[in-house]
N, C-alpha and C positions, 0 to 999 in steps of 0.2 A: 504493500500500500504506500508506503515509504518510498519507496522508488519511480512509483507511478507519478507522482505528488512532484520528485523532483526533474523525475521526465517533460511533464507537461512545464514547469516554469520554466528551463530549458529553450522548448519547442518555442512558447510565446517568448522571450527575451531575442530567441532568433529572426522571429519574424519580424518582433519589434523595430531590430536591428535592420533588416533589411526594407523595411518602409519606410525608416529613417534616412539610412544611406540612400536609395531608390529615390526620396524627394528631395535630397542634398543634391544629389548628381544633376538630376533632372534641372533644377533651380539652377546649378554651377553653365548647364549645358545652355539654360535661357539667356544667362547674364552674358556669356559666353557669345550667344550668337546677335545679343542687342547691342554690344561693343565694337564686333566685328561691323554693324549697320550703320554704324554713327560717322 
């Protein structure tokens, strides 16, 4: 049960992670190409 518990915080800290990083990038890639326009 113990392990299940620390599995799933795991699972969501990953995803967290990568929604995070995913709208960093994306946001880096906008500013990125509104710089290039100017």
């Amino acid at each position: 049960m113990q392990k299940l518990i620390f599995f799933e915080r795991i699972l969501l800290i990953r995803v967290f992670w990568t929604l995070f990083f995913g709208g960093t990038l994306v946001n880096l890639g906008c500013s990125c190409r509104a710089l290039k326009n100017l």
